[in-house]
Each structure stands twice: as structure tokens, then as C-alpha cells.
C-alpha positions, 0 to 999 in steps of 0.5 A: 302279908299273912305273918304264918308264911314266915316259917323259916328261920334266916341268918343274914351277913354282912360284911365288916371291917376288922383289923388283925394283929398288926394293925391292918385292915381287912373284911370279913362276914360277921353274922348280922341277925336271924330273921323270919322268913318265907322260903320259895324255889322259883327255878332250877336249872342242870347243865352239863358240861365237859367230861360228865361235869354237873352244874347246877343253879337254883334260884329261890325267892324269900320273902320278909317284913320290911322292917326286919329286912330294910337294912339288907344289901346286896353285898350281904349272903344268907344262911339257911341251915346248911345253905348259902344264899348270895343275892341277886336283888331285892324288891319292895311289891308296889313300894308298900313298905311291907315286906320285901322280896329277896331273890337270891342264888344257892351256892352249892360247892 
């Protein structure tokens, strides 16, 4: 892995348990850490459905240090500036525990 890649700075969420002011339980997401990553686009994809409707997805693939990144899950987003990131899943390259790849989908409201 070549550590200059990493150039993009990325807020990773997770979800935690927070209880209000009458004591009940309820979930909320908490920003976890910031980590170095690579950010790549990997497709981008224009639907159009009725009345002149725009959708669009677009799919990126980010790439971290294993270590930084391990404690990940799928049920975390990521923030990238103004981007949000859900993940679809998440690869570790030939088992290596170098880096891992994190392939997720931009939510655009």
C-alpha cells in the first residue's frame, strides 16, 4: 500500500445508544473517528423515471489501512465533506490485514 494514496480525510458513524430525559432508550449516530483514506468512483448510473424525475447512484470504493478501519461496520455511514456514504460492504484484499476496501453508495437527497 502506498500511504501517499491516502489523501482524503473521512468521518466514520456509528450508531450508539443514548437514553433521554425520561429515561428511555433510543439510537443515535455519533461520529466515531476521522481517518485517512483513498477516495475512488467506481460507477455512476442516471435513471429517469416518471414525470421528468432524476435518480441517480453513484458508488465509490474507499480504500484504508487495516488497522484504522478493522472496527468498521456495515451499519456505520461515512461522511466526506458535504457527502454521505452508506456501505454496501467491505473487503480485506487477499486476507493480508493491510488495508481494506470499503465499497459504499452516496446518498444524495
Amino acid at each position: 500500500m502506498n500511504p501517499g494514496k491516502l489523501n482524503k480525510r473521512i468521518d466514520v458513524y456509528s450508531k450508539v445508544e443514548k437514553k433521554n430525559e425520561l429515561k428511555e432508550e433510543y439510537f443515535d449516530f455519533e461520529k466515531q473517528k476521522t481517518i485517512w483514506a483513498q477516495v475512488m468512483p467506481q460507477t455512476y448510473n442516471m435513471q429517469r423515471a416518471q414525470a421528468e424525475t432524476m435518480l441517480t447512484n453513484v458508488t465509490h470504493k474507499l480504500i484504508v489501512r487495516y488497522n484504522a478501519g478493522k472496527s468498521i461496520t456495515k451499519s456505520d455511514y461515512i461522511m466526506f465533506g458535504d457527502h454521505r456514504f452508506d456501505i454496501e460492504f467491505i473487503l480485506d484484499p487477499y486476507f493480508a490485514h493491510k488495508e481494506l476496501e470499503i465499497f459504499v453508495k452516496e446518498v444524495i437527497e
